[in-house]
N, C-alpha and C positions, 0 to 999 in steps of 0.2 A: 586521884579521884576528882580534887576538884579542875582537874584538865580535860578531864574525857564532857564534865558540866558544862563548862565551858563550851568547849563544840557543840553542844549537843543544841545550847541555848543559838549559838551562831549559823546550825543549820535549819533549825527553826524560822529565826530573822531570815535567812536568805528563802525561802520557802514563803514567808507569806509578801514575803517582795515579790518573789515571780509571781504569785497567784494575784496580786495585788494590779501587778502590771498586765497580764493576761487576760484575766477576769475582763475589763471593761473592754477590750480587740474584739471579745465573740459577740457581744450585745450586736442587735440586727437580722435582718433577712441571710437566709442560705439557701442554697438550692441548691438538687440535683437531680438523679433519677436513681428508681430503684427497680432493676431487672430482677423476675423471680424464677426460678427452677423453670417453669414452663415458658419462658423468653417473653413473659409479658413485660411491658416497661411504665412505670407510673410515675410522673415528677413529681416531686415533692417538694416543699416550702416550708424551712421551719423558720421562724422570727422569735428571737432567743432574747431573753432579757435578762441580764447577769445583776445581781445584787448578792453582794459576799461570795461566799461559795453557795449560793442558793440562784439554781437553773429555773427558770419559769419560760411561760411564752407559751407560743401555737403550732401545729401542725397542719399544711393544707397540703390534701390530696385532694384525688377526683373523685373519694367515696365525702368529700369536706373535710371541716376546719373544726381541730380538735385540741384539745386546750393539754400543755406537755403537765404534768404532776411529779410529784414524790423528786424533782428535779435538782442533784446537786454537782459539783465539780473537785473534783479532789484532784491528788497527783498522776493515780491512774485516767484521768478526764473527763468526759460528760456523762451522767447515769440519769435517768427518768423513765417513765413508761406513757404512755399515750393506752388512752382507753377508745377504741372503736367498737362501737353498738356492741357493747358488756365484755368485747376481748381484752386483755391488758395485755401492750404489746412492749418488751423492754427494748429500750436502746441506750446503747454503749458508743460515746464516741471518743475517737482518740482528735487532741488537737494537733496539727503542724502550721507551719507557717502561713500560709497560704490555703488551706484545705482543712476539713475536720473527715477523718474517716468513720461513718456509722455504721453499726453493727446492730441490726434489727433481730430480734427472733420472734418471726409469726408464723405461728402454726407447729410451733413446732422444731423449725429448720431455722438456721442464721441463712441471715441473707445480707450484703454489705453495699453500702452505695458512699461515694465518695460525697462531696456539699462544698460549694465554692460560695463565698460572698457574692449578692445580690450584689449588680450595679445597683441598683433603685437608692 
């Protein structure tokens, strides 16, 4: 018993070391485009401000700049909703290296846009 404790406390430690280290990489500008069902394409800006596992920051489209909420990051990855003129629209993103993959659902439908780090 007190072996499997052990582990459990050592996977713990290894876990808020990667989030520890990861956490502060996404702070900044992303960008990308988001095509919907009907082949329209909207870029998007999100400027992400990482404190603990607590996601804040903004959202800029062409409908404006909408401030992210309820924003947090866990092992599954980024979770928040963005509220556009009274919709609350959730997004899910996963991190990799290089890319954060997003998962929007508006309207209804998921719809996925990739986001690469702003040069800026």
């Amino acid at each position: 018993m007190k072996r499997t404790g052990l582990i459990a406390v050592k996977a713990i430690a290894c876990l808020v070391i990667l989030l520890s280290v990861t956490l502060p990489h996404l702070s900044g500008t992303w960008t990308g485009k988001l095509t919907t069902a009907d082949s329209m394409t909207y870029p998007l800006t999100y400027n992400f401000t990482i404190h603990g596992d607590s996601v804040a920051g903004t959202v800029k489209s062409t409908l404006g700049e909408f401030p992210i909420e309820e924003g947090k990051m866990d092992t599954g990855g980024l979770h928040f909703k963005v509220t556009m003129n009274g919709l609350d629209i959730p997004h899910n993103g996963i991190v990799y290296a290089d890319s954060i993959g997003m998962n929007i659902i508006l309207n209804g439908s998921r719809v996925h846009c990739r986001l690469s780090r702003s040069a800026n």
